[in-house]
C-alpha positions in Angstrom: 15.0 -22.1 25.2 12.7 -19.7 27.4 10.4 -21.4 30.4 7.6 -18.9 29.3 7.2 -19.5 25.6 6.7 -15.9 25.1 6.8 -13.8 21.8 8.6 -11.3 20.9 9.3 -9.4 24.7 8.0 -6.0 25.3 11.3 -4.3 24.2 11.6 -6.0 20.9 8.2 -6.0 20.1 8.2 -1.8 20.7 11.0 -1.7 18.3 9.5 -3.4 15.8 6.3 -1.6 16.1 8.4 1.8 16.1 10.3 0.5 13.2 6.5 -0.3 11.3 5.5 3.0 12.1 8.2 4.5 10.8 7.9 2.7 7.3 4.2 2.8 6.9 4.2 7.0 7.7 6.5 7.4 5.3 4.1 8.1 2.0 5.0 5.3 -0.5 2.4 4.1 -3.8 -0.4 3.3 -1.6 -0.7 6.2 0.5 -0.6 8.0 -2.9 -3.3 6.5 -4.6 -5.6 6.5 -1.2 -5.5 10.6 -1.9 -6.1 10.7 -5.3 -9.0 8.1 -4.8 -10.2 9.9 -2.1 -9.8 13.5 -3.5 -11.0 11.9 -7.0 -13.7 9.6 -6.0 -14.4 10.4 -2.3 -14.1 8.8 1.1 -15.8 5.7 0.3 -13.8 4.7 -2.5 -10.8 5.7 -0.6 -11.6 3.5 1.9 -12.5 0.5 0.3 -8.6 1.0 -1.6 -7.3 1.0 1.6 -9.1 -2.3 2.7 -7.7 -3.9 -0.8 -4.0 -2.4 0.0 -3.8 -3.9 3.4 -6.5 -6.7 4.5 -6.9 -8.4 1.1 -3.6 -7.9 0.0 -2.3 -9.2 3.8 -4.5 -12.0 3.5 -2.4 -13.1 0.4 0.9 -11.8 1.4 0.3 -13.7 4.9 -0.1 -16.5 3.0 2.6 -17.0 1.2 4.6 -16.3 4.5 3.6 -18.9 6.6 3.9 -21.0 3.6 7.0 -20.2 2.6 6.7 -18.9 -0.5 8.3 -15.5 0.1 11.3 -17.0 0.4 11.3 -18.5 -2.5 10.8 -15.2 -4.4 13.4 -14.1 -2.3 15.9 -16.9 -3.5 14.8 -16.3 -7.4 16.1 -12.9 -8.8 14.3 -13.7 -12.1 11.1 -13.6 -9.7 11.7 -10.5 -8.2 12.1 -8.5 -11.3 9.3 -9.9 -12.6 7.2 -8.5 -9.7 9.3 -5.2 -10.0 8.8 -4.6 -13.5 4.9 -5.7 -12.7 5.0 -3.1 -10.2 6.2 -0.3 -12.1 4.5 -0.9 -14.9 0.5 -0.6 -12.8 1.9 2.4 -11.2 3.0 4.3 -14.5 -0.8 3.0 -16.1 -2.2 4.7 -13.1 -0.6 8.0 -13.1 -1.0 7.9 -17.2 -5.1 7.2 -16.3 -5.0 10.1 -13.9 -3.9 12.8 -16.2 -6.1 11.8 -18.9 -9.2 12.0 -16.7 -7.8 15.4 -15.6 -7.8 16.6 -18.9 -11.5 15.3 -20.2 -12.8 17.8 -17.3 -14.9 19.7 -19.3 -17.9 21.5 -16.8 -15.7 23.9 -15.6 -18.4 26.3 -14.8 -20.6 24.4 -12.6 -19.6 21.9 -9.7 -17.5 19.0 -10.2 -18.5 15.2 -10.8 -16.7 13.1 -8.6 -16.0 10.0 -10.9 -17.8 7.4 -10.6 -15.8 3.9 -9.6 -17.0 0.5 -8.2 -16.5 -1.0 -5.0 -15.1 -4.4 -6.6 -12.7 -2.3 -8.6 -11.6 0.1 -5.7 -10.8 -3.0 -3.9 -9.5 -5.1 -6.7 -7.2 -2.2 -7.6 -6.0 -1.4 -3.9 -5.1 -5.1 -3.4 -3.2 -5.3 -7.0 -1.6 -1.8 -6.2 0.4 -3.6 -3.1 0.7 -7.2 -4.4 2.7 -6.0 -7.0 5.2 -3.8 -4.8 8.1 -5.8 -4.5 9.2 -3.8 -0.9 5.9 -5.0 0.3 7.5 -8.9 0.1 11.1 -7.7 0.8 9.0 -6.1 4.3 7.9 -10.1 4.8 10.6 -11.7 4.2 13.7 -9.5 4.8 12.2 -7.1 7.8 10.1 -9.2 10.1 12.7 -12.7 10.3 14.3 -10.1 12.4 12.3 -10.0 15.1 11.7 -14.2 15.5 13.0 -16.0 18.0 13.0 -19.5 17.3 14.3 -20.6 20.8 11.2 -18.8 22.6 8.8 -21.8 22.3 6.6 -20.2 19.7 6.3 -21.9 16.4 7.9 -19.3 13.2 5.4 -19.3 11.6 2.5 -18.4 13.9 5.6 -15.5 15.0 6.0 -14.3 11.1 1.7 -14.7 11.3 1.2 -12.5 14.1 3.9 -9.8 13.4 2.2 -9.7 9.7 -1.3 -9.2 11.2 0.1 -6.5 13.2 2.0 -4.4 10.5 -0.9 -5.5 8.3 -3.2 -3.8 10.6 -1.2 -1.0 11.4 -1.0 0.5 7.8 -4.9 -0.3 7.6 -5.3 2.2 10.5 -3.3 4.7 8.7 -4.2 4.3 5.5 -8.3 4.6 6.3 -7.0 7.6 8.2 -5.5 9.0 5.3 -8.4 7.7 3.1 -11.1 10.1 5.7 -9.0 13.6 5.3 -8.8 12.5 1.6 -12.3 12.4 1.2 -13.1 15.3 3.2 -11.0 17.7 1.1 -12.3 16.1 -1.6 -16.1 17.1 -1.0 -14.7 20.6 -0.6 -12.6 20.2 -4.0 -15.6 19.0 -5.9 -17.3 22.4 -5.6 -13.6 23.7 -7.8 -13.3 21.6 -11.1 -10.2 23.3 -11.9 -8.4 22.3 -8.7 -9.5 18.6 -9.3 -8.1 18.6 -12.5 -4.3 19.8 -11.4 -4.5 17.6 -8.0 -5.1 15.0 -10.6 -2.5 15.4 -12.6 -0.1 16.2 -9.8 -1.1 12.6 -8.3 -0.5 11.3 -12.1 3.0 12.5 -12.3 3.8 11.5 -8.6 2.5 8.0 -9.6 4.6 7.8 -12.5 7.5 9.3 -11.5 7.1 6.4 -8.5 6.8 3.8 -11.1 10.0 5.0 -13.6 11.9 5.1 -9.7 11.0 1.5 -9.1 11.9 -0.2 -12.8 15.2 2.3 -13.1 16.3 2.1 -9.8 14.9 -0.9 -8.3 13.6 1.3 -5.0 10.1 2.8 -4.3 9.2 3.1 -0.4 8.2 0.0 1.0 4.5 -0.8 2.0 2.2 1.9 2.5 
């Protein structure tokens, strides 16, 4: 056991932050629907998804780290196909909701109508959109063990805690990143009806295509 108690050291602690930055960039379901919200409802609702996707959702997922309940789910296949099918499932509803908005577009001579969404349901819909992600629990409780060192004098689970805030974190600052260019262009979009209605159904198919990936194949990118 270390003298210092420290946690991780600098050099593991840059790879796993090079090794979260690498997953999180890499667009996945969330960073998906963070466009289409903001493109389809603008920058506000964009952002209050990506607050859903990563500090509600974390607050959960945290949760059920420290407490150990990850690794039940990890130890039950019957569990984790639940949660899969779950998954794919909301994502194919989504991209099925997308292209029937984009085809009740019907003031396609004057400017577009951003439509209209809630903040409880941007949120609620963020946070359901990454609970039910299996790769975001195989992240928990497959990716960051890695990086704990139960010899260093730091408890595991205030190590699993504050490598989860930090990767938690980390995809907030990119996703709300994401979420401002989103809702930029979509201002600028909202002045072309027609291009609203083909981004949407673009983002439909992406979504569903992610969500026929995920129950056939079992793989979606992790966490985003």
């Amino acid at each position: 056991m270390t003298e210092t108690g420290t946690m991780p050291n600098l050099t593991t602690f840059l790879t796993f932050y090079a090794a979260v930055l690498a997953i999180q960039l890499t667009p996945g379901p969330d960073m998906i629907l963070v466009i289409g919200r903001g493109i389809g409802q603008g920058r506000r609702i964009a952002l209050l998804s990506a607050v859903g996707m990563t500090l509600l959702a974390g607050i959960v997922q945290l949760s059920m780290l420290v407490l150990g309940i990850a690794s039940l789910l990890a130890a039950s296949p019957l569990a984790f196909e639940i949660l899969r099918w779950a998954g794919a499932a909301y994502l194919i509803w989504l991209g099925l909701k997308l292209l029937v908005e984009s085809g009740r577009r019907a003031d396609r001579a004057g400017p577009a109508v951003l439509v209209s969404m809630s903040d409880g349901a941007a949120l609620r819909e963020g946070a359901i959109n990454n609970l039910t992600n299996p790769k975001s629990l195989v992240f928990l409780f497959a990716f960051l063990p890695q990086f704990v060192d139960p010899a260093n004098g730091w408890p595991v689970a205030v190590q699993l805690l504050l490598l989860g805030a930090v990767a938690k974190l980390t995809n907030f600052v990119i996703l709300t990143t994401v979420a401002l260019g989103a809702g930029t262009f979509g201002g600028w979009l909202a002045r072309r009806p027609g291009l609203i209605a083909w981004q949407k159904r673009f983002a439909g198919i992406v979504m569903i295509g992610l969500g026929l990936r995920l129950a056939i194949g079992g793989d979606a990118r992790p966490v985003r």
